[in-house]
C-alpha positions as CSV (number, residue, x, y, z in Angstrom):
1,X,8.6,-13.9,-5.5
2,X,10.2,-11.0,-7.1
3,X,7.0,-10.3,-9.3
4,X,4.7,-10.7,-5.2
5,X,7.4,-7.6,-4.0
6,X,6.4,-5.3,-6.5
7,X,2.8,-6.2,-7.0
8,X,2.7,-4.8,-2.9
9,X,5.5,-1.7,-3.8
10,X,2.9,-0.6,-6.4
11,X,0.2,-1.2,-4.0
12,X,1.8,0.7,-1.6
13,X,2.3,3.4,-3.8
14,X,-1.5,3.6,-5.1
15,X,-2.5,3.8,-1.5
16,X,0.2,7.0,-1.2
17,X,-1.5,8.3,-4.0
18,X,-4.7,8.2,-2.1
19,X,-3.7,10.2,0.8
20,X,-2.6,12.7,-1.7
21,X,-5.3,13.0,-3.9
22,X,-7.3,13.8,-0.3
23,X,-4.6,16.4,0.9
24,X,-2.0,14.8,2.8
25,X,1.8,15.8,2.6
26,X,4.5,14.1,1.8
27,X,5.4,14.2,5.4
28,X,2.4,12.9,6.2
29,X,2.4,10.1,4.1
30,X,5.9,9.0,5.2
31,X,5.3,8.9,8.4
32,X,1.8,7.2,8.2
33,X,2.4,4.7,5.9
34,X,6.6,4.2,7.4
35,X,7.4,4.9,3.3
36,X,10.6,7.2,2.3
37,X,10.0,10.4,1.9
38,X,11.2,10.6,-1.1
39,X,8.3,7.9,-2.8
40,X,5.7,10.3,-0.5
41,X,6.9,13.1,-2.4
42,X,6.4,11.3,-5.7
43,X,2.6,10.4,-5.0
44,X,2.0,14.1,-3.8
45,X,3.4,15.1,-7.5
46,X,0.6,12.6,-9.0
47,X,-2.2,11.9,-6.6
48,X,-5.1,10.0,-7.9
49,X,-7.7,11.2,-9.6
50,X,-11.1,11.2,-7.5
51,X,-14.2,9.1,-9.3
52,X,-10.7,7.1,-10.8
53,X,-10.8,3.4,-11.3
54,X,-7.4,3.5,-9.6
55,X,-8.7,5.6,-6.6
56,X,-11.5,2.7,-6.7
57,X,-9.0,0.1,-6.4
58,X,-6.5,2.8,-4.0
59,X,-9.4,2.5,-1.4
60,X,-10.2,-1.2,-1.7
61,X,-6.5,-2.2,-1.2
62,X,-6.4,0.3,1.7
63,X,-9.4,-1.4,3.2
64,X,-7.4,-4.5,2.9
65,X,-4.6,-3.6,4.7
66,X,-5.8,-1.0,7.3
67,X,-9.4,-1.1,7.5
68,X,-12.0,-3.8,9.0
69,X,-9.8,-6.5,6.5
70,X,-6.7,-5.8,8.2
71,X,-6.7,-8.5,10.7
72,X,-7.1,-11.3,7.9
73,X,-4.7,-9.5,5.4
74,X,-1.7,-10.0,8.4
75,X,-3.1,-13.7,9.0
76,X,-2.7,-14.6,5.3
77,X,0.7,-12.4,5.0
78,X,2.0,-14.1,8.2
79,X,0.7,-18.1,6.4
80,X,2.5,-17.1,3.2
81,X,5.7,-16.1,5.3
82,X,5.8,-19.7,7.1
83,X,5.3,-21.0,4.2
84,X,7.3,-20.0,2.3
85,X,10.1,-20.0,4.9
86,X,9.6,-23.9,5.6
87,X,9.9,-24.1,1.8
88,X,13.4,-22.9,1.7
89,X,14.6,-25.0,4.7
């Protein structure tokens, strides 16, 4: 479980990455993505490199979670989450 929470922080933070490499501020990034400002700050030190494999792989997971994937992403999330709950009961 603990290895699942930061697989999605570093996911998280790749996608903050993104937004800088294409110009967005730290403020920006907070706010969109509902990080601290602090970790947008740190991705606006070291956005992505464009043509990157990890801007490649930035977008994908964004697609994932706010693009046309979106809808299955919270449908899988939500599965694992009852699951996982019922598990523990």
């Amino acid at each position: 479980m603990l290895y699942l929470k930061g697989r999605h922080a570093e996911q998280h933070a790749l996608i903050a990455q993104l937004y800088a490499m294409h110009g967005k501020d730290a403020a920006g990034i907070a706010e969109q993505m509902g990080i601290p400002l602090a970790k947008a700050k740190g991705a606006v030190r070291s956005p992505l490199t464009p043509g990157s494999r990890q801007a490649a792989c930035a977008r994908q997971l964004h697609e994932s979670l706010y693009g046309p994937d979106a809808a299955k992403h919270r449908a899988t999330v939500a599965d694992y989450e009852q699951k996982e709950k019922a598990f523990r009961e």
